[in-house]
C-alpha positions in Angstrom: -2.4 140.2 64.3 -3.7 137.1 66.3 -5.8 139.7 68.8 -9.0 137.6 69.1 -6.8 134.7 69.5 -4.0 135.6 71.7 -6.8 137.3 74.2 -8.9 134.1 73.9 -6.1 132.0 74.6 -4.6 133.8 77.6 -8.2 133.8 79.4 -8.8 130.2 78.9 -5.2 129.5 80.9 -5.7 132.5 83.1 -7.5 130.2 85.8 -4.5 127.2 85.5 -1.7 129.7 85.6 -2.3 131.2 89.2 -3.3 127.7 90.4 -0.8 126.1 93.2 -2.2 122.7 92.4 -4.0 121.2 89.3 -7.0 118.5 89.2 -7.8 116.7 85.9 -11.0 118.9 86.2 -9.0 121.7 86.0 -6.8 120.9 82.7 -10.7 119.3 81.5 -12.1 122.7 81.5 -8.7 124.7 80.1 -9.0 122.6 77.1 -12.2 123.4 76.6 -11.8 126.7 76.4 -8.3 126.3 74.2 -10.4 124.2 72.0 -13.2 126.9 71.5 -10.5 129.4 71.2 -9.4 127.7 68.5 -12.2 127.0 66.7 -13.5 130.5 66.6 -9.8 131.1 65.2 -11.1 129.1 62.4 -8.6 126.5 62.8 -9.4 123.3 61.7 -11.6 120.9 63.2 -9.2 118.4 62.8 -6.1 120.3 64.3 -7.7 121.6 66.8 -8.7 118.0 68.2 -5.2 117.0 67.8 -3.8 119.9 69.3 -5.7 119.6 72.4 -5.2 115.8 72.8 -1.7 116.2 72.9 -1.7 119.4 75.3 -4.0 117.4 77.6 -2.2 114.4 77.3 1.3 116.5 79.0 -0.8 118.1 80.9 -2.0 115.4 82.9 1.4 113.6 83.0 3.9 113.8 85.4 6.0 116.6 84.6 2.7 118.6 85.2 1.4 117.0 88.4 5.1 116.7 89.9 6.3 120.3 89.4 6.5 123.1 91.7 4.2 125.8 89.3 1.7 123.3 87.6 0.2 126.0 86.2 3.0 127.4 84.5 4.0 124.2 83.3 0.4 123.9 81.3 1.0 127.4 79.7 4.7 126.2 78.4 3.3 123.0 77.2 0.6 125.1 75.2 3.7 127.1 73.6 5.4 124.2 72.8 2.6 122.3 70.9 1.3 125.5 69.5 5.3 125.7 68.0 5.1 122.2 66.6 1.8 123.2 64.8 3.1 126.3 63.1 6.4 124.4 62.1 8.7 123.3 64.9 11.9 125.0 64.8 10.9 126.4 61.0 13.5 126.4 57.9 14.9 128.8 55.6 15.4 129.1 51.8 17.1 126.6 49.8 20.1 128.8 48.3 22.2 127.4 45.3 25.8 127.2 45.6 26.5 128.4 42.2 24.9 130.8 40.4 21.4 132.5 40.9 19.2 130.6 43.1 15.5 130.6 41.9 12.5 131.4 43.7 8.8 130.5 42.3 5.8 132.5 43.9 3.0 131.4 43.3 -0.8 131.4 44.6 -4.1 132.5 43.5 -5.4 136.4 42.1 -5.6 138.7 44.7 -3.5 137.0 47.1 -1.0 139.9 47.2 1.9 137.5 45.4 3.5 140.3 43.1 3.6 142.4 46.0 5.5 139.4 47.8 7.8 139.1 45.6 8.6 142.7 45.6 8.3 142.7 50.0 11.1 139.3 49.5 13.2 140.9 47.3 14.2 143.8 49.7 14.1 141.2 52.8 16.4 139.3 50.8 19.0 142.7 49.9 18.5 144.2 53.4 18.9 140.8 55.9 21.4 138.9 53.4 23.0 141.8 51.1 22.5 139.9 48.4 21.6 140.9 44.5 18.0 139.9 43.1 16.4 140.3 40.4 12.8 139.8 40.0 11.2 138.5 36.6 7.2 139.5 35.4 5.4 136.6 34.4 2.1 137.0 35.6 0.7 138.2 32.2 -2.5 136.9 32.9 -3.9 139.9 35.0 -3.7 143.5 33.7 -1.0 145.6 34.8 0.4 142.8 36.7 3.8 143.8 34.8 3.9 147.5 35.9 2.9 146.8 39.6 6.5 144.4 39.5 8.5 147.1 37.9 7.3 149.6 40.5 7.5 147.5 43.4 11.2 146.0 42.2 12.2 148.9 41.5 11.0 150.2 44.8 13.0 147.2 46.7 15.9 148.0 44.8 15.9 144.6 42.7 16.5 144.3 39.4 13.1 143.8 37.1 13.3 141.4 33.7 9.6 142.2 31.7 9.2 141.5 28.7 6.0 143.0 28.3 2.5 141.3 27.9 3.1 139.8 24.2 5.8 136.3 25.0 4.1 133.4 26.8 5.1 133.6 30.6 7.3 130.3 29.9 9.4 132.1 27.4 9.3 135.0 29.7 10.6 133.0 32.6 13.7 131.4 30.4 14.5 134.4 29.1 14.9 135.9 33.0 16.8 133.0 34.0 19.3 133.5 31.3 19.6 137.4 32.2 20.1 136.6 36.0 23.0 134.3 35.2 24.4 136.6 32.5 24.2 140.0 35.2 25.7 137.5 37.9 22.7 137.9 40.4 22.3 136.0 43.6 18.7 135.7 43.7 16.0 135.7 40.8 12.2 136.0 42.1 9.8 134.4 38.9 6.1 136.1 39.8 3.7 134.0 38.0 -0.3 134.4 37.5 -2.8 133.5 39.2 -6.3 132.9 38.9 -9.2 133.2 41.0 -9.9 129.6 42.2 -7.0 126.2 41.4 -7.8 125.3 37.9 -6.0 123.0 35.3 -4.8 126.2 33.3 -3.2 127.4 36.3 -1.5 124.2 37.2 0.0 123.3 33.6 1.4 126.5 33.3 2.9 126.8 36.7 4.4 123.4 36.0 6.2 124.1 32.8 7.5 127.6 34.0 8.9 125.2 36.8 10.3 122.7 34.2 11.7 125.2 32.3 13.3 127.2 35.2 14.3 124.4 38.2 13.6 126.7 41.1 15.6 126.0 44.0 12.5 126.8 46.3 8.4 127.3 45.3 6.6 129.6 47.7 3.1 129.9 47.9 1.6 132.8 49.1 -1.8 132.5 50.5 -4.1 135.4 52.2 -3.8 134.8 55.6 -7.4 137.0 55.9 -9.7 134.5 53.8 -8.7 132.0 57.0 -10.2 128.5 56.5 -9.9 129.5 52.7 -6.5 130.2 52.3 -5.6 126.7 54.1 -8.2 125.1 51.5 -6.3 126.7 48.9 -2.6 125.3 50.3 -4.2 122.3 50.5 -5.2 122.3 46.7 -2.4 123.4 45.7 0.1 120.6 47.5 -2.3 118.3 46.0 -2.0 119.2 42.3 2.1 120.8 42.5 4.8 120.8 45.1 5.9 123.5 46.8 8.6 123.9 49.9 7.0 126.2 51.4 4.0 129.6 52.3 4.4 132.9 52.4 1.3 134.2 54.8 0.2 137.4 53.4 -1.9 140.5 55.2 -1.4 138.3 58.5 -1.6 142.0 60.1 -5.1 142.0 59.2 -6.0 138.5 60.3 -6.9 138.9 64.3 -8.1 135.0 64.4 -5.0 133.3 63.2 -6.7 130.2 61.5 -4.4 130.1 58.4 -1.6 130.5 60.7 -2.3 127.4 62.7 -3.4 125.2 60.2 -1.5 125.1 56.7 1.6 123.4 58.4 -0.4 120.4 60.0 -2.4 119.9 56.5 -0.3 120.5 54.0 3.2 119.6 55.5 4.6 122.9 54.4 5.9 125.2 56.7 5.5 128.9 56.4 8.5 130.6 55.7 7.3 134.3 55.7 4.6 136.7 57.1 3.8 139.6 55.3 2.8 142.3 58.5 2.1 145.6 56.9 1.3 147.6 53.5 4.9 149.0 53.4 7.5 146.9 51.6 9.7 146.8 54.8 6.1 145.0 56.7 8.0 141.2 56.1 9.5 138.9 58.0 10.5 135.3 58.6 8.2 133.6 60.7 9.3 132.1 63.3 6.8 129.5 65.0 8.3 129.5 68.7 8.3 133.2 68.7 4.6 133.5 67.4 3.4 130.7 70.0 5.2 133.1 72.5 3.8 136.1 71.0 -0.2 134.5 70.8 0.4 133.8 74.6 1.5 137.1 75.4 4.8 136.1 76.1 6.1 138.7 74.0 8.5 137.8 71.2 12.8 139.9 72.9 14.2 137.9 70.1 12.7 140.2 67.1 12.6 142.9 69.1 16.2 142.9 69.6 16.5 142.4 65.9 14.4 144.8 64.7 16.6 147.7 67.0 20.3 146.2 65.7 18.6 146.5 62.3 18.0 150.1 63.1 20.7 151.7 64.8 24.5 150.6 64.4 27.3 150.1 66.7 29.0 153.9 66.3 25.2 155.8 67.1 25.0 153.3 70.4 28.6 154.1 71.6 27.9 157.7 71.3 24.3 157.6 72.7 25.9 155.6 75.9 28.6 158.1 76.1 26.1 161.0 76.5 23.7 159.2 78.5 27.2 158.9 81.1 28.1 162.5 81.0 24.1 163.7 81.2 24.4 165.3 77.4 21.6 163.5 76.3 19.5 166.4 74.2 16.1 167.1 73.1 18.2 166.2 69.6 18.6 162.7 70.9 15.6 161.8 72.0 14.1 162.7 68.6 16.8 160.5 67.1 15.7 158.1 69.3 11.8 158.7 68.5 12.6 158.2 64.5 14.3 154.8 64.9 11.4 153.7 67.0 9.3 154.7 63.9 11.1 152.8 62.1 10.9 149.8 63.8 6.9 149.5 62.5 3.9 150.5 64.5 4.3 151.0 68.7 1.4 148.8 69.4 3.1 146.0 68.1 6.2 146.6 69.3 5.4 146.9 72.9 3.5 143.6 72.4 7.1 142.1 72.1 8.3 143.3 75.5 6.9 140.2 78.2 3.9 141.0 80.0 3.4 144.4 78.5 0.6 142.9 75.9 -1.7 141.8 78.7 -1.4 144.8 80.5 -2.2 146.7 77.7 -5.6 144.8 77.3 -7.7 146.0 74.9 -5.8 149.5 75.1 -4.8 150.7 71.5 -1.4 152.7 71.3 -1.7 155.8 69.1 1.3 156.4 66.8 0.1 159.9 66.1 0.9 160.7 69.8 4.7 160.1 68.4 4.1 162.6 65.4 3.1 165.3 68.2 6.1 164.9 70.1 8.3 165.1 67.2 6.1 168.2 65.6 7.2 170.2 68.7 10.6 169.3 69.4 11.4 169.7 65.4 9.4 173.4 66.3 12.3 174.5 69.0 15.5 176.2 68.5 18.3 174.0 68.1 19.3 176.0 71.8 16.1 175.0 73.2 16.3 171.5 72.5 19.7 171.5 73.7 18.6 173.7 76.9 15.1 173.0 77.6 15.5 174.7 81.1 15.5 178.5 78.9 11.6 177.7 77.3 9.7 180.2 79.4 5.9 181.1 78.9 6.4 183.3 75.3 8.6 180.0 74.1 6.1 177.8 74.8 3.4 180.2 72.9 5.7 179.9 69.8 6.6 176.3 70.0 2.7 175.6 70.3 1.3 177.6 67.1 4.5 176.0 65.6 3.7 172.6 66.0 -0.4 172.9 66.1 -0.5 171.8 69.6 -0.8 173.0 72.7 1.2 174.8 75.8 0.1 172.4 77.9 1.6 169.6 75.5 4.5 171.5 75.3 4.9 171.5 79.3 4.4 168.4 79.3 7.1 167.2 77.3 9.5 169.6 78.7 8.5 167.9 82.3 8.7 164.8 80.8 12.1 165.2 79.6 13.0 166.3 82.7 12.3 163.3 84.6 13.8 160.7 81.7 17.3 162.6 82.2 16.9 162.5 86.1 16.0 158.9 85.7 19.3 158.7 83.0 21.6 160.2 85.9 20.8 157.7 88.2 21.3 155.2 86.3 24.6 156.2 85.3 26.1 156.3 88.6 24.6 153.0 88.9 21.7 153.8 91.3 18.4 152.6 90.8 15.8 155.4 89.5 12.8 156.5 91.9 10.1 155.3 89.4 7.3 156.0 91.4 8.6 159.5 92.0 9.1 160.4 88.4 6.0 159.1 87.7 4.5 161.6 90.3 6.7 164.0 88.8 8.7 164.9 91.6 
């Protein structure tokens, strides 16, 4: 996500952030590299003009030229702009104070919108426990219906179909009715699509609109077509209204262009990233923490999130007890291991932490290196992992063929282990841990 970009970006201000003193040269050149960055982002022309004016207009002002880092100062003005172009502080849904409020998704064929809708629906149950209900009425693409019941079903939603033979405006009425009738919070109308913005497309999207009165119209656009999918916004807040745009495969998008460009031309912020294949691969997009993210800031705020999200208040009190009275186990750090799982790919996660994305460089975290660790802790006796000091040479042998690796993997993470609890102890008498000697393995 944003790779090409964010590496781009943090060269071309690699020069002005060590600087102890800036020259209008200096910012000149930056901005010409931010502005080719940009450009072979596949941002607009027109935005990325803008966007540079006003970075080198702060840049040369006072709060630049008076301040003790200059440098610095440049790479937070970059952040800042770069979160007014995505949306400023961003918004939320619109949510009806009585009875079901109605979301419209719409957007072209192949943009991934029923899949959306499915990905929204669980955000929705997980983040604000409420009940939705998601209605088929894209009858215009074949087996659009199933994929909804399959993925609704899959999110735990309620799914109103009707089947392929009603119009998609009766279809939509008829949901409506059943949402307010089963009391839900929440009903999700998918609608079809087509493969370019047509009159068809429009009239029926506008009577399923009249009909229903949605609360909030999402579009989703395919955050991979880049200068397309903006095109496509653009078309579409041209011939309908709608609040807001769900950016789809954005995890597939390393340039970012959509990204940076549908707020300043469409006046609609984006509300939603879709960041994976899995239904759980969603979340609200927030444009200071992407700015901070594309700059290799790293993003604590969702990080933080995503770990509350995954662990609750009883597992930490007990895992801090432990950690105090040195009983963490093999058993906890695969506990540990499986939330981080959870939490969606390493690579991206450790992009979160601040600075750890640029030294990774062009590094690429294997996941699978997680599986091995679990294969052979989930291969030892529950006695080993609670005891690792008793695996001898015939253990390791076993715990090997066990978990298709090898002894020397298996020595490894014994060692490993070792040092972490080492490091654990003195932390819990409040000492700070020899790093460089439990890197060296002493």
């Amino acid at each position: 996500m944003f790779d090409t970009l964010s590496d781009r970006l943090q060269e071309a201000l690699g020069d002005v952030r060590s600087r102890g003193k800036l020259t209008e040269d200096d910012v000149n050149k930056a901005m010409r590299q931010v502005r080719l960055a940009l450009l072979e982002a596949d941002v607009n022309f027109k935005v990325v003009k803008e966007f540079t004016a006003a970075v080198r207009a702060r840049a040369l002002g006072a709060e630049v030229l008076e301040s003790l880092n200059p440098g610095q100062q440049v790479v937070k003005i970059v952040s800042d702009e770069l979160t007014q172009l995505m949306g400023g502080s961003g918004r939320d849904l619109v949510f009806a104070r009585g009875g079901p409020t109605v979301i419209l998704m719409a957007g072209l064929q192949g943009s991934g919108k029923t899949t959306a809708c499915g990905k929204l629906a669980r955000h929705l149950r997980e983040e604000k426990s409420l009940d939705v209900a998601v209605a088929a009425c894209d009858l215009q693409r074949p087996a659009a219906v199933d994929q909804l019941v399959k993925v609704g079903s899959q999110a735990g939603a309620a799914v109103y179909e009707q089947g392929t033979s009603r119009s998609p405006v009766d279809v939509a009425e008829w949901a409506l009715g059943q949402a307010k009738a089963d009391r839900r919070d929440v009903l999700i109308i998918d609608t079809a699509g087509r493969l370019h913005v047509d009159e068809a497309l429009m009239s029926e999207l506008s009577e399923v609109k009249k009909r229903t009165k949605p609360h909030n119209v999402l579009l989703v656009v395919d955050a991979m077509t880049g200068q397309d999918a903006v095109n496509v916004a653009e078309a579409f807040a041209g011939a309908t209204a709608f609040d807001g745009a769900v950016l789809s495969k954005l995890d597939g998008d390393a340039r970012g262009g959509a990204a940076l460009s549908v707020k300043a031309l469409t006046g609609k912020p984006i509300l939603y990233a879709s960041t994976g294949e899995k239904l759980d691969a969603f979340e609200r997009f927030h444009p200071d923490r992407m700015a901070q993210r594309i700059l290799g800031m790293g993003d604590v705020m969702t990080l933080i999130e995503k770990a509350e999200s995954k662990m609750d208040e009883r597992q930490a009190a007990e895992l801090e007890r432990k950690i105090k009275k040195n009983q963490f186990t093999l058993d906890d750090f695969l506990d540990q291991l499986k939330q981080v799982r959870s939490m969606g790919p390493l690579q991206g996660l450790l992009k979160m932490i601040p600075g750890v994305g640029q030294q990774l460089g062009g590094l690429q975290v294997d996941d699978r290196e997680l599986d091995r660790l679990q294969a052979i802790i989930t291969s030892m006796t529950p006695e080993e992992r609670a005891n690792p000091k008793i695996i001898d040479g015939s253990r390791r042998r076993r715990i090997a063929r066990g978990s298709g690796t090898s002894v020397q993997a298996v020595s490894q993470l014994v060692k490993q282990f070792a040092q972490m609890q080492k490091m654990m102890r003195q932390l819990a008498k409040g000492q700070m841990p020899d790093l460089q000697g439990l890197a060296g393995g002493r």
